[in-house]
Structures are given as C-alpha cells and as structure tokens.
C-alpha positions in Angstrom: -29.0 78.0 21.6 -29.9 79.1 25.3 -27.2 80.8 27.2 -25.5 79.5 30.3 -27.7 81.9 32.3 -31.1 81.3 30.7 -30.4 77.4 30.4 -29.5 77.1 34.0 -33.2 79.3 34.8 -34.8 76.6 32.6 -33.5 73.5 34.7 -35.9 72.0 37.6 -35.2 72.1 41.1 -33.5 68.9 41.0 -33.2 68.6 45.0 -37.1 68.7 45.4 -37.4 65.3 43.0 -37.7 62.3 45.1 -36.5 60.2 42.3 -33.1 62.1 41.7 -29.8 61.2 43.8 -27.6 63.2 44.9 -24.1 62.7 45.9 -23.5 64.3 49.6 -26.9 62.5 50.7 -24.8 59.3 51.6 -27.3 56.1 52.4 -27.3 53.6 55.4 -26.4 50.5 54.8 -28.6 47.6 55.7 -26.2 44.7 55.2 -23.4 43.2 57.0 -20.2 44.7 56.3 -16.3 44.1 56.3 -13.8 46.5 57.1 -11.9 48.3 54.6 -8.8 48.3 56.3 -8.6 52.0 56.0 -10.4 53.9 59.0 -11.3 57.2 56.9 -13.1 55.1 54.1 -14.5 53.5 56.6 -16.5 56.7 58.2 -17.7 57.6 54.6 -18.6 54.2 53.5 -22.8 53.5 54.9 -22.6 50.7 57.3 -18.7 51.4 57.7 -17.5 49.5 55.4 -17.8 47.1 52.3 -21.2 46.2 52.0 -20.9 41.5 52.3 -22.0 40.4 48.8 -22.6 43.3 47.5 -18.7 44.1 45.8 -17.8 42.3 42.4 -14.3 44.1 42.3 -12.2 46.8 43.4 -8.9 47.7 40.9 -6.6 49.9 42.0 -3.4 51.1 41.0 
C-alpha cells in the first residue's frame, strides 16, 4: 500500500487534462435563463440564473 505522500507523487497533474473538470472553473451559460429569486445565487450561477429547460427539480428543505 503506497503512502499518502508517495500516492499523492504518483497522481497526474489533473489541471493540465482537458478532459477533467474542475469545480472553481465555473462555465457560461448559453441558454436563456430565469432568475433565482436570490441575488447571490444568481452571481455564481453561469448566465445568472436557472438555465430555461435545463432544471428537472430542485428539493429543498
């Protein structure tokens, strides 16, 4: 079993992959979009807001 050290030496430079997504790089959206009714999810969401067509379903508590 590697150690945490040696198994984190043996993992690719993940951020020079093309194909690999990561979180803080936040898309543009291309799509019409409705307002979330909450300003601060607004400015994080791409295309500030709900992407038209594209949501199924929110649940929240």
């Amino acid at each position: 079993m590697l150690s945490p050290t040696s198994a984190a030496r043996a993992l690719p430079d993940l951020g020079a992959m093309c194909h690999v997504w990561c979180a803080g790089e936040l898309g543009s959206a291309s799509l019409p979009t409705v307002d979330t009714g909450y300003a601060g999810l607004n400015q994080v969401l791409p295309g500030g807001g709900w992407p038209q067509g594209a949501l199924i379903e929110l649940l929240q508590p």
